[in-house]
Structures are given as C-alpha cells and as structure tokens.
C-alpha positions as a Python dict, from the first residue, in 0.01 Angstrom:
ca = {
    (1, 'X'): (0, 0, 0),
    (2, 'X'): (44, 360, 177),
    (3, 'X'): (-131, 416, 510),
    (4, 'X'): (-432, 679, 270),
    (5, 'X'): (-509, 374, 86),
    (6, 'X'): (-545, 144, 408),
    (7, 'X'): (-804, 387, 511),
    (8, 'X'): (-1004, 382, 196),
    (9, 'X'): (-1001, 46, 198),
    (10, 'X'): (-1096, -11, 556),
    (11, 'X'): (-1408, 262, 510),
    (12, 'X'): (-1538, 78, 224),
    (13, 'X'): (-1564, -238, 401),
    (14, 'X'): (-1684, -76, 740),
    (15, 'X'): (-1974, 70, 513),
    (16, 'X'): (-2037, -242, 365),
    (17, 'X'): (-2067, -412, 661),
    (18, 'X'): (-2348, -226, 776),
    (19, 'X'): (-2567, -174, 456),
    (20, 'X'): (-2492, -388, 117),
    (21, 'X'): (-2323, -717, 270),
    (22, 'X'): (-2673, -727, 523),
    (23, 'X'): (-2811, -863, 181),
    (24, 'X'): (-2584, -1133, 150),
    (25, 'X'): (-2567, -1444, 362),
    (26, 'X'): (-2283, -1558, 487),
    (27, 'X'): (-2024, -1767, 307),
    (28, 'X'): (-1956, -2166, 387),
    (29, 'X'): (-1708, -2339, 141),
    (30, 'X'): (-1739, -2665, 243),
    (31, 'X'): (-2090, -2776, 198),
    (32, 'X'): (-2113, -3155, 305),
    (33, 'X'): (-2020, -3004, 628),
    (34, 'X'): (-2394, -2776, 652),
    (35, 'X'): (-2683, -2977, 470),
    (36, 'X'): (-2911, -2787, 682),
    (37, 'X'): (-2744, -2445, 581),
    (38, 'X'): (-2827, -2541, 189),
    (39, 'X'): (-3167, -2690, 195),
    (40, 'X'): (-3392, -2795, 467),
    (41, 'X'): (-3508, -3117, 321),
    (42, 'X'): (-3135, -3282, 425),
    (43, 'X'): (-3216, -3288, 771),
    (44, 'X'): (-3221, -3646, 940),
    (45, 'X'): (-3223, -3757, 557),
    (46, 'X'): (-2911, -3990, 512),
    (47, 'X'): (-2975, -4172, 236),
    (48, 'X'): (-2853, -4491, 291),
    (49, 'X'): (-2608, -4454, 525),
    (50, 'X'): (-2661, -4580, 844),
    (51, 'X'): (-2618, -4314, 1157),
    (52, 'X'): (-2876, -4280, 1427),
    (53, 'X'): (-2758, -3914, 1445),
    (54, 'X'): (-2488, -3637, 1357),
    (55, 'X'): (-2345, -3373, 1531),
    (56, 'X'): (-2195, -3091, 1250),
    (57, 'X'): (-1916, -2820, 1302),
    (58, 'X'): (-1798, -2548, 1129),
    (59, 'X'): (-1565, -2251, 1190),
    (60, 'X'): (-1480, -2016, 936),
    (61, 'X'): (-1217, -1697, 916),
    (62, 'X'): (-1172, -1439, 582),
    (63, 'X'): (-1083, -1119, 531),
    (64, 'X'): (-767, -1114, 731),
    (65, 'X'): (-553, -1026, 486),
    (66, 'X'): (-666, -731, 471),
    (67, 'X'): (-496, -623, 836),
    (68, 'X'): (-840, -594, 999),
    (69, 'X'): (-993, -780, 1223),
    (70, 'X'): (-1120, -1080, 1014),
    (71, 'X'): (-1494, -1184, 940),
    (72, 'X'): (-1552, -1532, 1138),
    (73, 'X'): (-1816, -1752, 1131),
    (74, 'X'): (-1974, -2074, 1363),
    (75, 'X'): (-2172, -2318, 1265),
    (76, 'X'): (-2319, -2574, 1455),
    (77, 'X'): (-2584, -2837, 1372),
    (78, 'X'): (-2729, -3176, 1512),
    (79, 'X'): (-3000, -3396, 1320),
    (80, 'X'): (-3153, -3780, 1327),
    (81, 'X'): (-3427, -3974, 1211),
    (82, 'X'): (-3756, -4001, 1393),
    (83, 'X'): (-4004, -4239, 1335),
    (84, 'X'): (-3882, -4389, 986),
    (85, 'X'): (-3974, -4086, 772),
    (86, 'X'): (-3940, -3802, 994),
    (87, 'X'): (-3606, -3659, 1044),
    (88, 'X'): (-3532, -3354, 1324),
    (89, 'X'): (-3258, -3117, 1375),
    (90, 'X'): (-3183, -2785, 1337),
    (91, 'X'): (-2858, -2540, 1314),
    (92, 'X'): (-2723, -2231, 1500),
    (93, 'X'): (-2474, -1988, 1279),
    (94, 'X'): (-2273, -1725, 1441),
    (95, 'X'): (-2111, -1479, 1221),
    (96, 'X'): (-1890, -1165, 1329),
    (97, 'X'): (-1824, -878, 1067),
    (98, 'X'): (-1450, -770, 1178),
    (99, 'X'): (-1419, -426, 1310),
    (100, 'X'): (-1768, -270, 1248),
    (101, 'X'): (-1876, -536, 1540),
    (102, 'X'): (-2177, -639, 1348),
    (103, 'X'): (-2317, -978, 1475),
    (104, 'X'): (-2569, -1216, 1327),
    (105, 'X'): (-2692, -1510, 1473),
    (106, 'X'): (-2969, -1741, 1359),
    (107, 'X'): (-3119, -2054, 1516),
    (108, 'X'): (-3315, -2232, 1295),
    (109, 'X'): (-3482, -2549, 1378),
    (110, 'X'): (-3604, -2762, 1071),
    (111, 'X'): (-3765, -3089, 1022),
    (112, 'X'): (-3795, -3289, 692),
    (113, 'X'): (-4014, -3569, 533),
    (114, 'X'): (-3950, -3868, 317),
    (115, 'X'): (-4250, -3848, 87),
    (116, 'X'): (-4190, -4242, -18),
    (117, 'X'): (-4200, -4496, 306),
    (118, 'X'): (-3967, -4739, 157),
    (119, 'X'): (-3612, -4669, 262),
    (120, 'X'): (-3474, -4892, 25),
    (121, 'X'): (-3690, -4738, -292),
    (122, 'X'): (-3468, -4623, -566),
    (123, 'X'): (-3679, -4265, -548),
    (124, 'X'): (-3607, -4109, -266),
    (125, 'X'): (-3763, -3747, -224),
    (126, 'X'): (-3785, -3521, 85),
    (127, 'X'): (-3919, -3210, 161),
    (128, 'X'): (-3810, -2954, 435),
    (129, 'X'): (-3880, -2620, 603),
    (130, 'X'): (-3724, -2431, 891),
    (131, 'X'): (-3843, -2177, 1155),
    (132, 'X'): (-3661, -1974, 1376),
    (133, 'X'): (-3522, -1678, 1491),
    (134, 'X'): (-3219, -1451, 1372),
    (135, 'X'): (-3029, -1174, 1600),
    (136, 'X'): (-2861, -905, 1464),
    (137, 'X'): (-2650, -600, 1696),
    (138, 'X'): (-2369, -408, 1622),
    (139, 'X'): (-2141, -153, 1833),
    (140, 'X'): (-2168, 170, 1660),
    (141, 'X'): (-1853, 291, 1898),
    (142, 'X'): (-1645, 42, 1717),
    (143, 'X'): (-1675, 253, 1371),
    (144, 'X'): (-1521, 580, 1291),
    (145, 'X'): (-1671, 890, 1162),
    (146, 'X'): (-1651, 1163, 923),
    (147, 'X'): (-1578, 1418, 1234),
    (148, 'X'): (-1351, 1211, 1361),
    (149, 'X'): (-1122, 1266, 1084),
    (150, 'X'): (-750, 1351, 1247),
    (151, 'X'): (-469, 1368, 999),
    (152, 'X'): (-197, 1364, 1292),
    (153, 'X'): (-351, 1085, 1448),
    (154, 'X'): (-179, 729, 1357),
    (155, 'X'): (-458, 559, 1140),
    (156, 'X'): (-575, 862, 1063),
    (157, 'X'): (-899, 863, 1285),
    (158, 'X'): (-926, 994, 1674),
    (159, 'X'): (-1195, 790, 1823),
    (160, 'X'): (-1178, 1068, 2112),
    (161, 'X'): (-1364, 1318, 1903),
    (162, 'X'): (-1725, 1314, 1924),
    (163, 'X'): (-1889, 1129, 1606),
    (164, 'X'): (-2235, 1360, 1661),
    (165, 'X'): (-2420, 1026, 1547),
    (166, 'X'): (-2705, 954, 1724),
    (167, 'X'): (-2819, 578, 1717),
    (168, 'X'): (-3120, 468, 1920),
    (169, 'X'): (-3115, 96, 1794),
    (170, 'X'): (-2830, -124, 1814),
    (171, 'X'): (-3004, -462, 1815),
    (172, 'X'): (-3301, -663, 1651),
    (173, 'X'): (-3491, -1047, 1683),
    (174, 'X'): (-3638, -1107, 1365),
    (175, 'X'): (-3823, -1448, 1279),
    (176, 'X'): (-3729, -1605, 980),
    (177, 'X'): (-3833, -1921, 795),
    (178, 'X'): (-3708, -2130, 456),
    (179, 'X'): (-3836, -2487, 282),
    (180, 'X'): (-3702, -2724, 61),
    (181, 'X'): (-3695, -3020, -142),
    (182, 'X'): (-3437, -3303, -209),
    (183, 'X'): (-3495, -3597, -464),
    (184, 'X'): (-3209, -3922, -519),
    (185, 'X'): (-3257, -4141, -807),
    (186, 'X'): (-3041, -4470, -616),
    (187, 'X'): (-3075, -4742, -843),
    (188, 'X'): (-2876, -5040, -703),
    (189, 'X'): (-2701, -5115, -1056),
    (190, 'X'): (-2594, -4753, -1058),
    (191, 'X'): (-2190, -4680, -944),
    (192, 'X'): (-2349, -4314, -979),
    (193, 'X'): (-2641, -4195, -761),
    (194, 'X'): (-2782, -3861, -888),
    (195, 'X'): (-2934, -3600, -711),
    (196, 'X'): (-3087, -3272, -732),
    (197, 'X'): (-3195, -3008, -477),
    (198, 'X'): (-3400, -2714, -450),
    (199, 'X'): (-3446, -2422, -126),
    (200, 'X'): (-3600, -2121, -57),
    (201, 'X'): (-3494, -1889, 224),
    (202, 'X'): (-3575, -1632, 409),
    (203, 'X'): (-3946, -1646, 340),
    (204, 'X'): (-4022, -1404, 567),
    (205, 'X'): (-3809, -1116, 415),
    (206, 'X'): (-3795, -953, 789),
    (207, 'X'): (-3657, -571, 787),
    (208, 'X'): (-3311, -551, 899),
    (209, 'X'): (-3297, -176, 952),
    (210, 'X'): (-3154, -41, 1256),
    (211, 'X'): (-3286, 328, 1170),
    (212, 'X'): (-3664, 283, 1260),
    (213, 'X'): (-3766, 410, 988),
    (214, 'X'): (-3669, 283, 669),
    (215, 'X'): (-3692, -62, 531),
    (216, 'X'): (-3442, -259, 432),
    (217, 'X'): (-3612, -605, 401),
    (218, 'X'): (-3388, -965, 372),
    (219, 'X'): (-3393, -1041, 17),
    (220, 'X'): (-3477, -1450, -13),
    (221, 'X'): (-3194, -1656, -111),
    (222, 'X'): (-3256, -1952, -364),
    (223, 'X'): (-3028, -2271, -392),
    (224, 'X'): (-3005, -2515, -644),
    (225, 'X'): (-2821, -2822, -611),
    (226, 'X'): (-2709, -3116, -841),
    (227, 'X'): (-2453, -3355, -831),
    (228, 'X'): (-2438, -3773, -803),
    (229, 'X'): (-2272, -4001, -507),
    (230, 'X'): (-2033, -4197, -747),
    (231, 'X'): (-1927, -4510, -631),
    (232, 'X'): (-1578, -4570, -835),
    (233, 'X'): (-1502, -4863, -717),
    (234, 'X'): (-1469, -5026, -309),
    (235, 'X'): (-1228, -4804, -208),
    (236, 'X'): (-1273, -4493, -395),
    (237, 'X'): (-1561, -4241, -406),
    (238, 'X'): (-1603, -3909, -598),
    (239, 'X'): (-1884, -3675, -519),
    (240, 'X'): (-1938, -3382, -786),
    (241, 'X'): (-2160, -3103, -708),
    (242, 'X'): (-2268, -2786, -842),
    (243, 'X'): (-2442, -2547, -693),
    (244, 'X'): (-2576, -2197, -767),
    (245, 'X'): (-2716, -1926, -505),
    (246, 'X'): (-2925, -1644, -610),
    (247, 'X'): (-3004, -1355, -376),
    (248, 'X'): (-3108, -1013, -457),
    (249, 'X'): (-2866, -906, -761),
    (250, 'X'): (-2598, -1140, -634),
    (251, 'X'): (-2529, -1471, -792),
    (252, 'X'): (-2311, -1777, -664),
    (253, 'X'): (-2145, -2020, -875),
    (254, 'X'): (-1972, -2323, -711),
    (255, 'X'): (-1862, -2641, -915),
    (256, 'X'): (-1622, -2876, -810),
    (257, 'X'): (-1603, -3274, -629),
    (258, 'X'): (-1505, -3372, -344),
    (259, 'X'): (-1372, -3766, -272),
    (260, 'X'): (-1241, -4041, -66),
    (261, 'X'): (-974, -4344, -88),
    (262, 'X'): (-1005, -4604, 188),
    (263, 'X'): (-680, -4736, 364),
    (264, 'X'): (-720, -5074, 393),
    (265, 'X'): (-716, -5268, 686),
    (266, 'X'): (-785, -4920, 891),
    (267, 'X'): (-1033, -4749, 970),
    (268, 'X'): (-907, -4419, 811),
    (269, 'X'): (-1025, -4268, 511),
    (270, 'X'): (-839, -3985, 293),
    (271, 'X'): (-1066, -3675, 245),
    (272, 'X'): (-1010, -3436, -36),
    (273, 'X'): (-1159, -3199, -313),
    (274, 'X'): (-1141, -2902, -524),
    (275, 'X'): (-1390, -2653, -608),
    (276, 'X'): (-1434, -2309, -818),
    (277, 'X'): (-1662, -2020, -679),
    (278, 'X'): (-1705, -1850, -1006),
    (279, 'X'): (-1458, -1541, -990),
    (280, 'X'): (-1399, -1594, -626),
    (281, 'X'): (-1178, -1853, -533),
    (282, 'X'): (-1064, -2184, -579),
    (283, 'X'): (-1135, -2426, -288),
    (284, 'X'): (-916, -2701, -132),
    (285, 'X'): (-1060, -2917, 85),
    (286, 'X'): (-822, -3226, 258),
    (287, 'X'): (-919, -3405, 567),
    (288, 'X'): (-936, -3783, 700),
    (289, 'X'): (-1233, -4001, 756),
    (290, 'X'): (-1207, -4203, 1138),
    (291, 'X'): (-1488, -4449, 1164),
    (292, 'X'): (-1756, -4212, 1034),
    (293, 'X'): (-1666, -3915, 1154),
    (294, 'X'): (-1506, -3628, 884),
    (295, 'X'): (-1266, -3393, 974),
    (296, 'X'): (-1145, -3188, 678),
    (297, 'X'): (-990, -2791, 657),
    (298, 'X'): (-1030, -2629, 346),
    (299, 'X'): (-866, -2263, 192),
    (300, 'X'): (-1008, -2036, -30),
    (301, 'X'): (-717, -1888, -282),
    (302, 'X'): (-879, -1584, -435),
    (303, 'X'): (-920, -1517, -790),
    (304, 'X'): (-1177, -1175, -801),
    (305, 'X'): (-1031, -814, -814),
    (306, 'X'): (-969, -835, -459),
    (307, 'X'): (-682, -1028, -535),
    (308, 'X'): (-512, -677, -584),
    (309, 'X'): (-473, -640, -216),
    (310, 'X'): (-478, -999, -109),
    (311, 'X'): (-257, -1161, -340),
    (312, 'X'): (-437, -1452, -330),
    (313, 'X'): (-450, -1541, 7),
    (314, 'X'): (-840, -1569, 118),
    (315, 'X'): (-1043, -1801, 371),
    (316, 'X'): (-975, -2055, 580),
    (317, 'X'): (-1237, -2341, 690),
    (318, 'X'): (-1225, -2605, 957),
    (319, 'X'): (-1512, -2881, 1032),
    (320, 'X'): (-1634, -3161, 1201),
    (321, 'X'): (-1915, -3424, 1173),
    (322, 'X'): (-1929, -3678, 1429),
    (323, 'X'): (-2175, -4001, 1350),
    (324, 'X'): (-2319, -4123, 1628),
    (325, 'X'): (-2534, -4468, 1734),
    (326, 'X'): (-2747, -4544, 1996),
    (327, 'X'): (-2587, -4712, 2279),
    (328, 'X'): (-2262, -4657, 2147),
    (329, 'X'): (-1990, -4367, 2245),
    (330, 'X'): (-1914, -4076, 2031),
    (331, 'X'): (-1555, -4090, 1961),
    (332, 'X'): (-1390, -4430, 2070),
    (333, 'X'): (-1100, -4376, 2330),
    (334, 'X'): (-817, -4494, 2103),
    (335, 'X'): (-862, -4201, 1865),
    (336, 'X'): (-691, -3962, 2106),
    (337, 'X'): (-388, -4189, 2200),
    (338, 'X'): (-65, -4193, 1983),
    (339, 'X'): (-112, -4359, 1686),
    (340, 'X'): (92, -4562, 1447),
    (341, 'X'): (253, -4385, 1164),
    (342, 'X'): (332, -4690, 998),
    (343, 'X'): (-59, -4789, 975),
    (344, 'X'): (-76, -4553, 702),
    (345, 'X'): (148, -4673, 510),
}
C-alpha cells in the first residue's frame, strides 16, 4: 500500500470516528464475559450457580493493523444477589477511538428482578433496567485538516499549519438509560437449559453533537438473545448462543458456542469456543476455568472487505471473572505459585 493510500485510508476512519461510528456501540466478542453490557436483566441473576458475587473484566484492542493507533476498550463490572430476588451491580466501559482521541465512557448502574420467588422453579424470568451517565470528549488537535495539507511533509500533513477550525465544545455528560428481560426454561430432566433474552438501550436517545447546534441523537440499540446451557455429560458443557443487535441501519449477527471439559481430579477447567459475526469475523475464544473464576483471550480473524488491508488479522480480547463468597478470599494463594505441569496431564 503506497504512502497516498495510507492517507485515504487514515481520513476515512478519522471522519468516521467523529460522525457515523458515534451511532454504533462499541464492539465486545466475548459475551459471557459482559451480561450487563447485553441485557440488564443478567445482573445478580446466576441461575443456579452458586456465587455470592462477581467481579467482570474486559480489555479489548482492534484496528491496529491498520498502522494507527488502535481502538481499545475497558470493561469493568461487579454484581450479586440481594435479598433473594433482587440482584445489584452495574458496569463502567471505557473506549478510546485511536488517533482522532475520541473517548466514551459510560457508568451504568442496573438492578434486576426475579419475577418468580422460587429459586429452584423450572421458570425462571427476570427483568432489568439501567441508569447512568455516559462521557464523551475528544482532542480536536489530534486530527488533521484540509489546510493542513503539505505534500513535502512525511505523512503528508503539517500539524504546524493553522487548521482555521474553530471548536467551542470538546466534551459532553449525557444520561442514558436501557431495560431488559431474561427468561430460563431449567427443567431438572433437561441436559439442555434454554434461554432467551430481550434489551433495549439507550432509551434516552441523548444528542451527541459537539456543534451546539445540530442534533445528532443516540439511536437505541436492541438485543436479542437465545441459546441453551447444555449439560453433555459431567465433564463436558457446550453453550450455543445467537445473538442479533439492531441499531440505527446497522445490524449484528453473532452465532457460535462456547464450552468446557473438566480435568479431573483438578480444579482446572478447559475454556474454548468459536463464533461467526456475520461478514465480520470469526471468533476464537480459549481460556482455563480455576475454581470459578474464567480467564479466556479470544481473536477476531476478519472476513468483511476490510480484509483487503488487514489480511485477516483483526481484534484481540482478554477477560476475567472472578467468583467470589462471603467470608472467603478472592483468589486462593496457591494460584500464583508454580504449578505442576504434570497435573494436566
């Protein structure tokens, strides 16, 4: 690729940046890892499982291939169960758009109700919502301009040269708000527990304009989920899932499974799975399972037209949940000293 095309290139996605990819939230492959992200209605809702609370971590990097800065995003959640059908919790995302600067970051606190008291009932339905704030700034100095156009210079910009831009808002606080619903049919002679999902956000549609004067209000985003908890047999577990995003004219397609095999006589797990984002990418996920805490990277191998430039080499994804119980540490001790090889084994 000569340096002209570079430059192209780069513009398009500086432009983007600040105008059509606003629309658009912000990509997370690995789903398991950010219930709250997905639908509200997950939040201190485990099903089953037994956890007094979880801690959830997420860092994600794209774009790099491109030989710009790359797009990066954080996200961090906690959540538990309060008072048998309550749960509490809430999540803070981070995301950085390479070199046009722009940052995003939303805390969003949600809470979510079991509609049926029984625990143990093979219906199990929730409902959700989330309120909180989002922060959006950008450095305009970071961009370049049409004036600052420089054919002798070395990336064929000169940041020296006056842009003649005049920008008298560089920053916003918007509140913004979303709901949900969740419903698991877990019938105990079932290896396969079903379940279906529905969320909303964005409710607010708050303008995101930095000009003052025009709108340019969030479009809502709409998720659908559906997928089953399949119990194969003791050791091994499959989870498949599809789920489909719809926001403005943009559409998301993701199908795939993820699944686990249990060493035995260890308290490791293998982590893995495989997913499609219809003509996007293919997603690996592989990780381990310690106690009951996940740890799994995953890499997005790009299929769409960008593949032209990328050749295939997209995002990389890295998370974390930790269970926790009361009265009980974290992370035992023994995780972080040198372990056995041959345990595996």
């Amino acid at each position: 690729m000569n340096m002209m095309k570079k430059i192209v290139l780069l513009q398009i996605f500086l432009a983007a940046t600040l105008t059509g990819m606003q629309a658009q939230d912000f990509h997370l492959s690995q789903v398991n890892a950010a219930p709250h992200y997905f639908n509200p209605a997950n939040t201190g809702m485990y099903f089953g499982e037994k956890a007094d609370y979880r801690i959830y971590a997420d860092y994600r990097s794209q774009w790099k291939s491109f030989g710009i800065k790359p797009f990066s995003t954080f996200y961090g959640a906690y959540d538990m169960p309060f008072k048998d059908q309550f749960g509490v919790g809430g999540y803070l995302i981070s995301n950085r758009n390479g070199n046009g600067g722009l940052n995003t970051i939303q805390f969003m606190p949600s809470g979510a109700y079991r509609i049926n008291k029984d625990k143990e009932s093979e219906h199990q339905l929730s409902a959700g919502v989330q309120m909180g704030l989002m922060y959006k700034t950008y450095d305009p100095e970071r961009l370049t301009y049409e004036k600052q156009f420089d054919p002798n210079a070395s990336n064929g910009f000169d940041q020296g040269i006056a842009s003649g831009e005049n920008f008298s808002k560089v920053s916003m606080v918007k509140f913004d708000a979303g709901l949900g619903t969740f419903y698991k049919y877990n019938h105990s002679g079932w290896k396969a527990k079903p379940f279906i999902g529905y969320s909303v956000f964005h409710l607010t549609r708050p303008n995101q304009s930095f000009s003052g004067v025009n709108k340019d209000k969030l479009p809502m985003r709409w998720v659908y989920q559906l997928g089953a908890d399949w119990k194969v047999n003791d050791d091994i577990n499959v989870k498949p899932l599809l789920l489909y995003m719809y926001t403005a004219k943009a559409h998301e397609l993701n199908i795939g499974a993820t699944g686990s095999y249990i060493l035995k006589e260890t308290k490791y797990t293998i982590l893995g799975g495989l997913n499609y984002r219809a003509k996007d990418a293919f997603i690996i996920q592989a990780g381990m399972q310690y106690d009951q805490h996940n740890f799994v990277f995953s890499y997005d191998i790009n299929t769409s037209s960008l593949n032209n430039y990328t050749n295939g080499r997209g995002a990389f994804e890295f998370s974390v949940v930790l269970t926790g119980f009361k009265g009980k540490a974290l992370l035992n001790p023994k995780f972080f000293k040198k372990q056995d090889s041959t345990k595996f084994l």
